[in-house]
C-alpha positions as CSV (number, residue, x, y, z in Angstrom):
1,X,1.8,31.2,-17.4
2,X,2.9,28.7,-14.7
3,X,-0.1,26.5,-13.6
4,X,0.8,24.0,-10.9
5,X,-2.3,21.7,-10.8
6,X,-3.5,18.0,-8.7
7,X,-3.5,15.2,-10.7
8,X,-7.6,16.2,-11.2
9,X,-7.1,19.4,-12.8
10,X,-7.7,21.6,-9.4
11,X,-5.1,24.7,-9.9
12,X,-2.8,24.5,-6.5
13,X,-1.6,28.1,-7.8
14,X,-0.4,30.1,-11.0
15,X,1.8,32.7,-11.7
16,X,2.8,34.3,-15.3
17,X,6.2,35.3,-13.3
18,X,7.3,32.4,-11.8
19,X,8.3,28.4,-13.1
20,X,6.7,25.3,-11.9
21,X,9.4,24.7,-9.8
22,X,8.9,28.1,-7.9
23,X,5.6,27.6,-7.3
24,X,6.3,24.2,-6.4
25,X,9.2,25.8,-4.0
26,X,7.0,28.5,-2.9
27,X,3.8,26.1,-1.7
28,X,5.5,22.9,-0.6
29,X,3.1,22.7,2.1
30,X,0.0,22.2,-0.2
31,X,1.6,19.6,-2.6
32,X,-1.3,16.3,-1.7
33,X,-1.8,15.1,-5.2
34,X,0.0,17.1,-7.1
35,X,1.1,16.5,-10.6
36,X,4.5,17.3,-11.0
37,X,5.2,14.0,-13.8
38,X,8.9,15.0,-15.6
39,X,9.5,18.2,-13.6
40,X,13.6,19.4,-12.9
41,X,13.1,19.9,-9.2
42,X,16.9,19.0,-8.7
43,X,18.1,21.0,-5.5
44,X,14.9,22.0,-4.5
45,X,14.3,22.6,-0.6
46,X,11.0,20.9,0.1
47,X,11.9,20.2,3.6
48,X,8.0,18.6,5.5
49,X,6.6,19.7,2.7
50,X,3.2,17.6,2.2
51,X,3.2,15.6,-1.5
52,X,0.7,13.0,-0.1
53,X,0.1,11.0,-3.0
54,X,2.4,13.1,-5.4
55,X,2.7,12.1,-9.3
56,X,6.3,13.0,-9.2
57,X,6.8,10.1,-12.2
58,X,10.3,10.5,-14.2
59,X,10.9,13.7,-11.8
60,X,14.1,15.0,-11.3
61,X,15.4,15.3,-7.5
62,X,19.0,15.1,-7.5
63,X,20.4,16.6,-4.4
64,X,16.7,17.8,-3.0
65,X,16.1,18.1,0.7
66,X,13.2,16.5,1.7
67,X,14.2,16.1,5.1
68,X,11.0,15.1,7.0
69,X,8.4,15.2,3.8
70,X,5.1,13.4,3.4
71,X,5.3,11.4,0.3
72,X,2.8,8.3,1.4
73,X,1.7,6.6,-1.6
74,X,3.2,9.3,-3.8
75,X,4.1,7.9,-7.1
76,X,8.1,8.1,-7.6
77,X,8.1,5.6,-10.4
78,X,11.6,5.9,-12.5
79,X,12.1,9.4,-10.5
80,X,15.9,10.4,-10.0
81,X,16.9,11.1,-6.6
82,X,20.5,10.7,-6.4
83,X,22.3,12.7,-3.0
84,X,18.7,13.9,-2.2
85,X,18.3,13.9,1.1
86,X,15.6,12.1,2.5
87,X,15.8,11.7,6.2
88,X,13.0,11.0,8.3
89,X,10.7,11.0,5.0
90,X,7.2,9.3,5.0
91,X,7.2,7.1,1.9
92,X,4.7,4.7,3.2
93,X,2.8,2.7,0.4
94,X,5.2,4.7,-2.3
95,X,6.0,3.6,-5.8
96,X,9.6,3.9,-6.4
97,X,9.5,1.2,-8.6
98,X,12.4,1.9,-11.2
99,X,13.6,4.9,-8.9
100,X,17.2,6.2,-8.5
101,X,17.8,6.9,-4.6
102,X,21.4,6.0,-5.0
103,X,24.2,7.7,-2.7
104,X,20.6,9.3,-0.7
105,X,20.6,10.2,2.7
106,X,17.2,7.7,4.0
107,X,18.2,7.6,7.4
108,X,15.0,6.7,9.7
109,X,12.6,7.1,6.9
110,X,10.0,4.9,6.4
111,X,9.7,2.7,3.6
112,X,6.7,0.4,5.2
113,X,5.0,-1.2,2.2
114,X,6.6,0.7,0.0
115,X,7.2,-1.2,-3.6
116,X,10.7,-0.7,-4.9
117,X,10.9,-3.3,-7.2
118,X,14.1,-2.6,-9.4
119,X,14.9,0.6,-7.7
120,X,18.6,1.9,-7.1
121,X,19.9,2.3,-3.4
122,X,23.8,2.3,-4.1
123,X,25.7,3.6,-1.3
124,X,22.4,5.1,-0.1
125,X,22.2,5.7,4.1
126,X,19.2,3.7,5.5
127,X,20.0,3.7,9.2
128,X,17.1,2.5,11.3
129,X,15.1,3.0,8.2
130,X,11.8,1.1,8.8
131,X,11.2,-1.2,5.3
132,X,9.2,-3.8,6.8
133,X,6.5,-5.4,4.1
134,X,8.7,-3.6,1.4
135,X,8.9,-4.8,-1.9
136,X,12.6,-4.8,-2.8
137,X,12.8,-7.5,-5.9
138,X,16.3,-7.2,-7.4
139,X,16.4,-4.1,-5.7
140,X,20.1,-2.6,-5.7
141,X,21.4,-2.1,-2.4
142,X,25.1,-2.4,-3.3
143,X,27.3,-0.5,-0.1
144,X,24.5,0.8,1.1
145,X,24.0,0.8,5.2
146,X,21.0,-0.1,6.7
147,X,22.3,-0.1,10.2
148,X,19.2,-1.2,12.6
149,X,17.1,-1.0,10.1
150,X,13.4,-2.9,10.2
151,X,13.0,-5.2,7.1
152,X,10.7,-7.7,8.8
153,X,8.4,-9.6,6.0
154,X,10.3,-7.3,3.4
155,X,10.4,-9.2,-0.5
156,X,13.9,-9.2,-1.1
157,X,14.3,-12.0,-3.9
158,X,16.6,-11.5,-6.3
159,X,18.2,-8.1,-4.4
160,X,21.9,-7.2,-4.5
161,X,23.3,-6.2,-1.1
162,X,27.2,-6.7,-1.8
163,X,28.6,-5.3,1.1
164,X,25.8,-3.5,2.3
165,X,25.8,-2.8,6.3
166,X,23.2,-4.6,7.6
167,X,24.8,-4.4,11.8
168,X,21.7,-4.9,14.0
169,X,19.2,-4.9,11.3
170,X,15.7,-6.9,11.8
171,X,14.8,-8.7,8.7
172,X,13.4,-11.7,10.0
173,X,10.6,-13.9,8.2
174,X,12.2,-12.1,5.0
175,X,12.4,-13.2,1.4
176,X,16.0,-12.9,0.4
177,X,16.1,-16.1,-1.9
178,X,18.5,-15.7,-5.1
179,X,19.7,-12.5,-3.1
180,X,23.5,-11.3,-3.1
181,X,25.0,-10.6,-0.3
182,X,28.9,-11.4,-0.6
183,X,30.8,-9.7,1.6
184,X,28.0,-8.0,3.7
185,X,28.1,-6.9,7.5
186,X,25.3,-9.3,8.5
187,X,26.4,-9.0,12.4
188,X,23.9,-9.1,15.4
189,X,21.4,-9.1,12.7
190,X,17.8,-11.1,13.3
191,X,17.4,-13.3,10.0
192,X,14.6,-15.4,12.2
193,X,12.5,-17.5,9.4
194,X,13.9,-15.5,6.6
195,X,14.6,-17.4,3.3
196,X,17.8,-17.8,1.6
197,X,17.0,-20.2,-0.5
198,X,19.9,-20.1,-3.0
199,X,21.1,-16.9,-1.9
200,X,25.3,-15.8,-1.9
201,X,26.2,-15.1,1.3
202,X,30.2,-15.9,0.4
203,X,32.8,-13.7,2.7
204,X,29.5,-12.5,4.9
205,X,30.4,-11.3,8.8
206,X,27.1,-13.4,10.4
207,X,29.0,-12.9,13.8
208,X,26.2,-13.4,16.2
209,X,23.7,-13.6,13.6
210,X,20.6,-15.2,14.6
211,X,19.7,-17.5,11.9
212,X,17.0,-19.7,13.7
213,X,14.2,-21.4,11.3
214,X,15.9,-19.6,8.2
215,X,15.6,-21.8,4.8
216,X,19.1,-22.2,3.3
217,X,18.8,-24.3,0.7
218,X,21.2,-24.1,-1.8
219,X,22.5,-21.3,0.2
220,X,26.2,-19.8,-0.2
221,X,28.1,-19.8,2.9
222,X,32.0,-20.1,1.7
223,X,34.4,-18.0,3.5
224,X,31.8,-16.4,6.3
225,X,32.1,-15.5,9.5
226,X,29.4,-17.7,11.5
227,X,31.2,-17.3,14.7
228,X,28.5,-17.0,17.8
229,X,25.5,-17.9,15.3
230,X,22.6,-19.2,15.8
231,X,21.7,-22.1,13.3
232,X,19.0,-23.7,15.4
233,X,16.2,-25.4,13.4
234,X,17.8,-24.8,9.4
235,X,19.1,-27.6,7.4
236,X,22.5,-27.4,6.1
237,X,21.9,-30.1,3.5
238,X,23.2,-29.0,-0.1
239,X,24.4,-25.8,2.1
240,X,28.5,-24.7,0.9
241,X,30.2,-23.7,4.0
242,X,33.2,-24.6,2.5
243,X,36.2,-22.3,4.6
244,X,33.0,-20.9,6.9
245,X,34.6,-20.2,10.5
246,X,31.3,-21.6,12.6
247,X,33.3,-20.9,16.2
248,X,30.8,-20.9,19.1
249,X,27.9,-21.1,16.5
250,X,24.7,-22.8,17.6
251,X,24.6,-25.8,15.0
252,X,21.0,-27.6,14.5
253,X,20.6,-31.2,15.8
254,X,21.3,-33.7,13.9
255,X,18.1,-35.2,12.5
256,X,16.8,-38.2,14.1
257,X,18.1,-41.8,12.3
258,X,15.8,-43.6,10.7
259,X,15.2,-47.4,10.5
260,X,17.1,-49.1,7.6
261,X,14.3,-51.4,7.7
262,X,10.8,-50.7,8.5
263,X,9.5,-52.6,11.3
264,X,13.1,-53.6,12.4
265,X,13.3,-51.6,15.8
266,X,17.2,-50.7,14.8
């Protein structure tokens, strides 16, 4: 007997005929709460279905279409989701902490708040994905394109973004300190007050990056593209841009000299 239950014990539906996945199939609509911990749903169409608040912990979702689903604060924590796709999904306030989303289609989903601390999103497709507040520590974002995405305030230490596409993206007043992004597409993108304190930004296209306020301490600039950027207001002290091209960039002003001698007037 199949018994597909909320995470309080209410029965959703049974059926001596059909699996757990059928009935999960069968009433995707009605899925708020439900407790589906550990469950093979890999493949499963569950397009707009509603999991609200889901325990879909450790579940399997490899290649699932969950196209337009509400999964707000759902818990996704270590769930695999590799080449699911995911576009336009509502995973607001979501755990994915630990989750495999790699080589997923996300594009405009909506991450807002969402804590994905230590989660996979290799190759994954997050154009004009919305991320903003997001936790993303050491996050793996490898390849992946996040094309116009929103990752204002997102919390970004530690997170690897090698050659990620980040064209157009919004992630000012980030924290990207200790992050890696050598070799990514940072172009047009608004990095306003983010923080990249000690980050590896070596071989980066910044073209037309707007950089203004952004803490750089320590940063790794070698070999990037800064043509057309905008440095106003950061200090490049202790900052490599050894072999950085910094054509038409907006350079801060030089700080203000300082008496040798106080009192002297020099």
């Amino acid at each position: 007997m199949a018994v597909l239950r909320r995470t309080n014990g209410e029965t959703i539906a049974q059926d001596p005929d059909k699996t757990i996945r059928q009935l999960a199939a069968e009433y995707k609509d009605d899925l708020w709460r439900a407790d589906l911990r550990g469950q093979d749903l890999h493949g499963l169409d569950l397009t707009g279905g509603d999991l609200t608040r889901a325990d879909l912990r450790d579940a399997i979702l490899t290649d699932a279409n969950l196209e337009c689903a509400w999964l707000a604060r759902a818990d996704l924590t270590g769930a695999k989701l590799t080449g699911a796709r995911l576009w336009s999904v509502n995973l607001e306030s979501a755990d994915l902490r630990g989750t495999d989303l790699s080589g997923a289609d996300m594009r405009s989903a909506n991450l807002r708040d969402a804590d994905a601390t230590d989660a996979s999103f290799r190759g994954t497709r997050l154009d004009d994905a919305d991320l903003s507040f997001a936790n993303l520590e050491h996050a793996d974002m490898t390849r992946a394109v996040l094309e116009g995405a929103r990752m204002e305030a997102a919390s970004m230490p530690g997170a690897i973004l090698n050659n990620a596409n980040l064209t157009d993206a919004d992630i000012s007043g980030a924290d990207l300190s200790d992050a890696n992004l050598a070799g990514a597409d940072v172009e047009d993108t608004d990095l306003t007050d983010s923080v990249l304190t000690n980050a590896t930004l070596r071989g980066a296209n910044l073209e037309d990056a707007d950089l203004t306020g952004a803490e750089l301490e320590g940063a790794n600039l070698s070999d990037a593209d800064l043509t057309g950027a905008d440095l106003t207001d950061c200090d490049l002290t202790g900052v490599d841009i050894t072999g950085a091209d910094l054509d038409g960039a907006t350079l801060p002003a030089p700080a203000p000299a300082t008496p040798d001698t106080p009192g002297t007037g020099i």
